[in-house]
C-alpha positions in Angstrom: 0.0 0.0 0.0 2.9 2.5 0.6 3.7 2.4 -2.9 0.7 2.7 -3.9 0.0 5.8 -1.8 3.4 7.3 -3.1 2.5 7.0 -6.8 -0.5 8.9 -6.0 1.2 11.4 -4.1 3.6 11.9 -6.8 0.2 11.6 -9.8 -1.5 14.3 -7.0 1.0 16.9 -7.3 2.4 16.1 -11.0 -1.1 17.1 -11.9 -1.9 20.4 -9.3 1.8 21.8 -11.0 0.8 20.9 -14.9 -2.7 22.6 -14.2 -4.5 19.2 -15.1 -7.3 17.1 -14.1 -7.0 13.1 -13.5 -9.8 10.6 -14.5 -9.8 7.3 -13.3 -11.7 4.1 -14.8 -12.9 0.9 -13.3 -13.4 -1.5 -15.7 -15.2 -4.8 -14.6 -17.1 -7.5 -15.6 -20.5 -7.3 -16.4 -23.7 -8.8 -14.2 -25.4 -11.6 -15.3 -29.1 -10.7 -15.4 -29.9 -12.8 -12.6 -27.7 -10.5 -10.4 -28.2 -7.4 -11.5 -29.6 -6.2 -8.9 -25.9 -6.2 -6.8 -24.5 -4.3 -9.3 -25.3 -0.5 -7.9 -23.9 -1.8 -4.4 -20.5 -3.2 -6.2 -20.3 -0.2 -8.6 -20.5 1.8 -4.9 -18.0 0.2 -3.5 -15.4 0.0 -6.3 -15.9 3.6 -6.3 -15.8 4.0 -2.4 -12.9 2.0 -2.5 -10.7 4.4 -5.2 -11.9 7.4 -3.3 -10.6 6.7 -0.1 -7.0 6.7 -0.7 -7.6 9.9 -2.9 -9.0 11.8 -0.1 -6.6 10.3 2.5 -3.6 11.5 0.2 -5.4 15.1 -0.8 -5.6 15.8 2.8 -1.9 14.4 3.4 -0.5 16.6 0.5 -2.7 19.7 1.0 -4.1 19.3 -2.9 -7.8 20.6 -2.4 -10.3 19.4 -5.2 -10.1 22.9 -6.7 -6.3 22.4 -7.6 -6.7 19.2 -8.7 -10.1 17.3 -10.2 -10.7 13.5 -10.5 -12.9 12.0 -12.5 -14.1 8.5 -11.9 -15.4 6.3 -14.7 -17.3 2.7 -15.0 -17.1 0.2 -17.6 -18.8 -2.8 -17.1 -18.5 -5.3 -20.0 -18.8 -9.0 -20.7 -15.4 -8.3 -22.6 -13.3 -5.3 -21.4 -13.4 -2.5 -24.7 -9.2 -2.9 -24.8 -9.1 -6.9 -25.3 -12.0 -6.6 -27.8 -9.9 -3.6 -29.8 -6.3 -5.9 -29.3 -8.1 -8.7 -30.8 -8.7 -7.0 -34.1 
């Protein structure tokens, strides 16, 4: 985990200096229609789970939401969109 906090110390900051925004995407697999009804809570939590180490290292590094924005995307797919395009 400390790397993983460090690289987004180091993405934080690389962006508040350039003036940029981040986005972030989660790409998972898609709900069968039987269980599609767990798929709001998972989406939730996927995103709950990226968000916490963002705001833990915002507040650590002083980089406010103003300086820099993040984005967060969802994909869900029964084939993720990049191994459908690499199998062309």
């Amino acid at each position: 985990m400390a790397n993983e906090t460090e690289a987004l110390k180091q993405t934080l900051i690389l962006a508040r200096n350039n003036k940029a925004g981040l986005m972030a995407l989660i790409v998972c697999p898609d709900f069968p229609v039987e269980k599609v009804g767990y798929k709001d809570k998972y989406k939730a939590l996927l995103v709950e789970q990226l968000e916490a180490p963002i705001l833990a290292t915002r507040e650590a590094i002083k980089v406010s939401v103003t300086d820099v924005t993040v984005q967060i995307r969802w994909k869900a797919a029964i084939r993720p969109p990049f191994a459908a395009a690499a199998m062309c």
